[in-house]
C-alpha positions, -999 to 999 in steps of 0.1 A, spaced: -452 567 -137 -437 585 -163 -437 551 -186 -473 547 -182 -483 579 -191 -457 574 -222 -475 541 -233 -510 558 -228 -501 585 -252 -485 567 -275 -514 546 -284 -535 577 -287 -509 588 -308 -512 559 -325 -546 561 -335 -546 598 -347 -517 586 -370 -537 559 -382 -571 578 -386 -545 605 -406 -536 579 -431 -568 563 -436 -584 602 -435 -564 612 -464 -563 580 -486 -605 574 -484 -609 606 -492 -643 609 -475 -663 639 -468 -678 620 -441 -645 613 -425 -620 641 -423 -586 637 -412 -576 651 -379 -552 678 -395 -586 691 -412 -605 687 -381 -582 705 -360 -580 732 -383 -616 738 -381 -616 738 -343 -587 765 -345 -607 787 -366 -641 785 -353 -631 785 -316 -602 800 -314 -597 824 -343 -630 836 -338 -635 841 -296 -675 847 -299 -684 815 -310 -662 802 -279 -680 828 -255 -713 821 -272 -716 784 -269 -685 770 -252 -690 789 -223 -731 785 -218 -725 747 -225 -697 742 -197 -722 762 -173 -756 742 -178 -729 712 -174 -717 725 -142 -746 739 -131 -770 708 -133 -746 682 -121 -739 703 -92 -775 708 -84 -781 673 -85 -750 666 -71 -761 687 -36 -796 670 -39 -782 634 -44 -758 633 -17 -780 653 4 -808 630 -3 -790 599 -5 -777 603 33 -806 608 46 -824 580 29 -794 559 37 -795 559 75 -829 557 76 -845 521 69 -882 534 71 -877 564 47 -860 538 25 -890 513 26 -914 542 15 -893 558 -11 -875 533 -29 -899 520 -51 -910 558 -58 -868 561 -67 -866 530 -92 -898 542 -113 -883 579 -117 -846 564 -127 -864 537 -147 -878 570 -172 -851 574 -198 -838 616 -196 -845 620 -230 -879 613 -234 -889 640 -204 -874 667 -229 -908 674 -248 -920 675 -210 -894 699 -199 -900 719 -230 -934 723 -223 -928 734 -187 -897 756 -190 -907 768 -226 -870 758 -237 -840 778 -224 -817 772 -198 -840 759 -174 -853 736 -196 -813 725 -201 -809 726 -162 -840 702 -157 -829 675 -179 -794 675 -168 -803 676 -129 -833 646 -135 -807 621 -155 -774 629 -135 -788 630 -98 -795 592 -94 -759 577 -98 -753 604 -71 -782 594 -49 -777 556 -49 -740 555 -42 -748 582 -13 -774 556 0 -750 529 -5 -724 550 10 -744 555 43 -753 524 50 -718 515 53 -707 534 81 -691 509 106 -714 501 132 -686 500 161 -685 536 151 -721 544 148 -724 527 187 -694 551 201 -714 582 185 -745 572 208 -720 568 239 -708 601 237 -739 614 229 -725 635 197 -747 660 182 -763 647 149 -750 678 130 -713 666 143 -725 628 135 -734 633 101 -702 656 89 -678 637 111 -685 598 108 -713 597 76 -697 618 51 -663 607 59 -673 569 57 -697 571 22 -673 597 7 -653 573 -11 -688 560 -28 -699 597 -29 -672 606 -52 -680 573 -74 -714 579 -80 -705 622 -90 -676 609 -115 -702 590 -133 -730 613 -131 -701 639 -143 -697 619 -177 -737 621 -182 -739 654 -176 -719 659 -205 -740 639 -224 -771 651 -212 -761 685 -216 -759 677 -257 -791 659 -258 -809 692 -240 -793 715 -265 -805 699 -294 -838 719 -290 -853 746 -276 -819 770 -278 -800 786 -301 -768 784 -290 -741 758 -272 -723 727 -283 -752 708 -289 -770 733 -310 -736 736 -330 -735 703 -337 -770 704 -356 -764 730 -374 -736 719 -390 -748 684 -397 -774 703 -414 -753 721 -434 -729 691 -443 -703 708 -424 -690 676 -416 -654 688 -406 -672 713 -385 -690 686 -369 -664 665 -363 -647 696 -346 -675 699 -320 -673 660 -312 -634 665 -306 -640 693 -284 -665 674 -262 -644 646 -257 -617 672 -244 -640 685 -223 -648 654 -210 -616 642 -205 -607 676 -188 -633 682 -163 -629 638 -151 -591 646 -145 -601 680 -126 -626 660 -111 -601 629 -104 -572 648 -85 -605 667 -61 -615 634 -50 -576 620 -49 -571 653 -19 -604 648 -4 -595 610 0 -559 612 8 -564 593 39 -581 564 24 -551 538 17 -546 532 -21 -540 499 -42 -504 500 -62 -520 505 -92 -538 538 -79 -505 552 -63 -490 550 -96 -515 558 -118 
């Protein structure tokens, strides 16, 4: 275990050490070395707290906020859909138009319906993030074992009982699947929805400084998004590692 996580950080190691080099010999505006980009994030997030507390922390909640309201739709949703063959024949072809619309071009709709702001954020998030949710919930339901599904109906268990006790259990694995992905595009959504209509977050950041050709700046918020992205799949990760603990794991799980 230990030498794994040694040869993963290495290579990442690696590659800072390379980008260092090649940051310091181009000598490109464009391209600023880590050292420089570090240096920025210190002092723009760090040395100063209000920029952190006015757009680090309204970022991370839109994130969190939208992908856990699709999240509760989704799986809600997606169970319901998934043990029912009928609801699934009438709704499906509604579900593949609305995930066939690309998030980002419902913005200018959004806009024009929340007038920008956070709700206008929340919207987008919630409409692009719910549907890896939703599917793997479906998919998840539909796999319940049928042995089980015929003891349920022999003991006459309530559907309440049915649903938390023998559904959720059975498409959790799936469940968890579909909110790790739909956790990565909430990240990304969350950029794309601050790129207009607000005047603060990561997103908004980002535009400003690329239109100021504060590139090292820039480069500083791009950093910080990939360690929030990082951070919030690991948190995410070792949730679903607990919740599944009774599912058997491959080798290459157990030690990874």
């Amino acid at each position: 275990m230990v030498t794994k996580f040694l040869q993963r950080w290495t290579v990442f190691a690696g590659l800072v050490v390379v980008w260092q080099v090649l940051g310091w010999l181009a000598d490109d505006p464009f391209f600023p070395p880590p050292s420089l980009i570090v240096s920025a994030a210190w002092e723009w997030w760090v040395l100063e707290p209000s920029n952190f507390f006015d757009h680090v922390v309204p970022s991370v909640e839109r994130l969190l906020g939208g992908w856990a309201i699709a999240s509760l739709i989704g799986v809600s949703l997606g169970l319901a859909l998934g043990r029912s063959d009928r609801a699934m024949e009438y709704a499906g072809p509604l579900l593949v138009f609305l995930r066939s619309i690309p998030p980002p071009a419902l913005v200018p709709v959004f806009l024009l319906l929340f007038r920008g702001g956070t709700s206008m954020q929340l919207a987008t998030i919630v409409f692009g993030v719910i549907w890896p949710v939703l599917l793997n919930s479906v998919d998840g339901a539909r796999s319940v074992d049928v042995t089980k599904v015929d003891t349920s109906a022999v003991f006459q268990i309530p559907r309440w009982q049915w649903v938390l006790g023998v559904v959720l259990p059975a498409a959790s694995p799936k469940i968890f699947a579909g909110l790790r992905v739909s956790l990565s595009l909430s990240l990304v959504l969350m950029v794309i929805s601050e790129l207009v209509g607000t005047d603060n977050g990561i997103g908004s950041q980002l535009m400003q400084a690329q239109r100021e050709f504060d590139y090292t700046r820039m480069w500083a918020g791009i950093v910080l998004l990939g360690v929030l992205g990082y951070g919030l799949n690991t948190a995410l990760l070792a949730v679903e590692r607990r919740v599944l603990a009774w599912q058997p794991r491959s080798r290459d799980e157990q030690h990874a």
